[in-house]
Structures are given as structure tokens and as C-alpha cells.
C-alpha positions in Angstrom: 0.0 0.0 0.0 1.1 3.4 -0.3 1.1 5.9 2.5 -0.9 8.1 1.4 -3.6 5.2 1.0 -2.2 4.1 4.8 -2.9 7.8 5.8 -6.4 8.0 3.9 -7.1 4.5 5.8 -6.6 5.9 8.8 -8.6 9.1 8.3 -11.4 7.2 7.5 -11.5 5.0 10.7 -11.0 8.2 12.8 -14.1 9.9 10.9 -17.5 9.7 11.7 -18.9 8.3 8.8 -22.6 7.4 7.5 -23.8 3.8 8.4 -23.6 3.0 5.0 -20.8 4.6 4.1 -18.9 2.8 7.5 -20.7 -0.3 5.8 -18.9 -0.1 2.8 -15.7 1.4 4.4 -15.1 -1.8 6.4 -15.7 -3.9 3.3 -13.3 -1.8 1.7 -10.5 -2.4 4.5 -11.8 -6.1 5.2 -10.7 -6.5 1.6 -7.2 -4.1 1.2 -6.2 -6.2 5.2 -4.7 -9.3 4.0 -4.9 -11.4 6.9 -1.5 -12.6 8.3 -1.3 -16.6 9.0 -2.2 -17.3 12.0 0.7 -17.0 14.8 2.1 -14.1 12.3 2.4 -10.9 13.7 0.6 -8.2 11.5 3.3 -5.2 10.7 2.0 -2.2 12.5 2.9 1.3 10.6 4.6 3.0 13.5 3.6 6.4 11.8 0.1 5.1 11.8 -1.9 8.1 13.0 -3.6 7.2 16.9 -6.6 8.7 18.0 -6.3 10.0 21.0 -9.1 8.9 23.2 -7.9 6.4 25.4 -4.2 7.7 25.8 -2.0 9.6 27.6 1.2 11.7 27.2 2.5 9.4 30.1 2.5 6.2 27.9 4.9 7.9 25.5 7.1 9.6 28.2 11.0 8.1 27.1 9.8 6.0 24.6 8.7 8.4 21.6 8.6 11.7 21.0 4.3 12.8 19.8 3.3 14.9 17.7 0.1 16.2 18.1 -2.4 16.9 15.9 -5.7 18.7 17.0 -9.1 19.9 15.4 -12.5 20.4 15.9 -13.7 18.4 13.2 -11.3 15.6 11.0 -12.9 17.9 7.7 -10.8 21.2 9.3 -9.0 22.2 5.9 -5.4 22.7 8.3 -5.6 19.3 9.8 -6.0 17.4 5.7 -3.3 19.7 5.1 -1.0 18.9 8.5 -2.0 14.7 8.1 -0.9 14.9 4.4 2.5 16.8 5.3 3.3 14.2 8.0 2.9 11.8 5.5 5.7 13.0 3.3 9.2 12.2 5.2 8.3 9.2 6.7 11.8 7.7 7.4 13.0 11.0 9.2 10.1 11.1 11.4 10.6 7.2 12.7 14.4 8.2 12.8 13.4 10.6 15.6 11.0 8.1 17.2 7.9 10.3 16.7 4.6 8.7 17.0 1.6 11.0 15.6 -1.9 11.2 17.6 -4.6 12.8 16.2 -7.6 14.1 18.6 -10.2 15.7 15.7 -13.1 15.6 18.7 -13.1 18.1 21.5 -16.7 16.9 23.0 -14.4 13.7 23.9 -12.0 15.9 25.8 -9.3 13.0 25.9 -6.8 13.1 28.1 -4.1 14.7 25.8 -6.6 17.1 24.6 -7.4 18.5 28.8 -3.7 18.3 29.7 -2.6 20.6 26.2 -5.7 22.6 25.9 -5.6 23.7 22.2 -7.9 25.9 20.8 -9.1 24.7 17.4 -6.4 23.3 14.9 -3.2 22.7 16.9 0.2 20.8 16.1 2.1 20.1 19.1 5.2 18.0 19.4 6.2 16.8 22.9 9.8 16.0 23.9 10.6 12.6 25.4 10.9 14.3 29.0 7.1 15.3 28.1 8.1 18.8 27.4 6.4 20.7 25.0 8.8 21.5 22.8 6.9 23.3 19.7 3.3 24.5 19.9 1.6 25.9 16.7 -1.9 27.3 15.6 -0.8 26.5 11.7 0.4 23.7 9.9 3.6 22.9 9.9 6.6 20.9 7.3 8.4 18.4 8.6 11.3 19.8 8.0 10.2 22.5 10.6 9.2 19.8 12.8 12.8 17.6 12.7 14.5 20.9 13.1 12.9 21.8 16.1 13.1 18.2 17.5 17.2 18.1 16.7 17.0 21.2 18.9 15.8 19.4 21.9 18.0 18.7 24.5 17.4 14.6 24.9 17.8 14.5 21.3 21.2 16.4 20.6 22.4 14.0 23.8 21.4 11.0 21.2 23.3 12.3 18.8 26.1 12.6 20.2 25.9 9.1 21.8 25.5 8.0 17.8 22.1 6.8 18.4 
């Protein structure tokens, strides 16, 4: 699959959709999922967008570095736009252990969503200490993004321990 399929994939299962149209969806992915064996692990896409219900900044804490992607509605022009440019350098992202979570319902008010408190579309990216380390009201590149992440403390002591 391609990742902009993967990313269109996972848009759809975080969007509210018609009962027919979910219908169809699920046929859709029931079809594209090629069922592993059984006793083989399926191959998660670690750049998989996660909803955000259900999680907390805590679980990531020295593991991963999230970037965080809010809106009031998974149709907001700026998040499309944001999703689509996450999409786009892949291998530098997972080089910088990001993981992307995606909270496109404020009614929900998820965990992530109470402790950051955005206000409408919202890109955050948290250090692995659980610092914010860059907060914006506009989407961003990823090249903005790995630059400010190679500016964070943790991760300029990883490169210099070559990892």
C-alpha cells in the first residue's frame, strides 16, 4: 500500500462516517487487510496516525517523541493539510521516534486534549521528558518539525551518543 492510502485509511477510521458509508468502508478495509497466518504478527505502521481517546502523554514519556495533531472536526481544511505533510518524510520522522496522535473531537475531551488545551487546529510536538517543545496554531513541514526536534536537549544527547 502506499502511505498516502495508509494515511487515507486511517482518516477514515477516525471519521465519523454514514452507516452506509462505514458499511462499505469496512468492506473496503476487510478486503485491502490481508490477513496474516495465524501465529504471524501483522506489521504495525509506527507512523500510523492514533486517536487520541484512550491515551495519555505518560504512555509515550521516554519512549517516543508525539506529535500532536488537533481539530474540531477531522474535515478542518489545516488538519488534511498537516496529516498529508506528516505523510511526506516518513523515514525521518521514525528516525526521531515520533509517533503522531490525532484528537479531531473536543466533545471527547481526551486526556491529551485536557492536559494541552488547544484551541481549534493545533500541532504540538512533545519532547521525550514530556516537554512541549513546539506549539503551533498552523500547519507545519516536517522539516520545521525535525528541526525543532534536533533542537531538543534529549535528542542532541542522542546524537552525540551516535544513536
Amino acid at each position: 500500500m502506499r502511505p498516502n492510502s495508509l494515511f487515507l485509511l486511517a482518516l477514515l477510521a477516525l471519521s465519523p462516517l454514514p452507516v452506509a458509508a462505514q458499511e462499505a468502508s469496512d468492506a473496503t478495509i476487510a478486503m485491502a487487510d490481508d490477513a496474516p497466518d495465524e501465529g504471524v504478527v501483522a506489521e504495525v505502521d509506527p507512523l500510523a496516525p492514533r486517536d487520541a481517546a484512550g491515551l495519555t502523554l505518560e504512555e509515550f514519556q521516554w519512549v517516543a517523541r508525539p506529535i500532536v495533531v488537533f481539530a474540531d472536526t477531522p474535515a478542518d481544511p489545516r488538519f488534511v493539510e498537516q496529516m498529508e505533510l506528516l505523510t511526506e518524510r516518513g523515514d525521518a520522522l521514525l528516525e526521531r521516534d515520533v509517533v503522531i496522535i490525532v484528537d479531531t473531537d473536543p466533545s471527547a475531551r481526551s486526556d491529551i486534549r485536557t492536559a494541552l488545551r488547544p484551541r481549534g487546529f493545533s500541532i504540538v510536538v512533545i519532547s521525550k521528558d514530556g516537554t512541549v517543545g513546539l506549539r503551533r496554531p498552523a500547519p507545519r513541514d516536517v522539516r520545521e518539525i525535525i528541526r525543532a526536534i534536533d533542537n531538543f536537549q534529549l535528542r542532541q544527547e542522542e546524537l552525540r551518543q551516535g544513536g
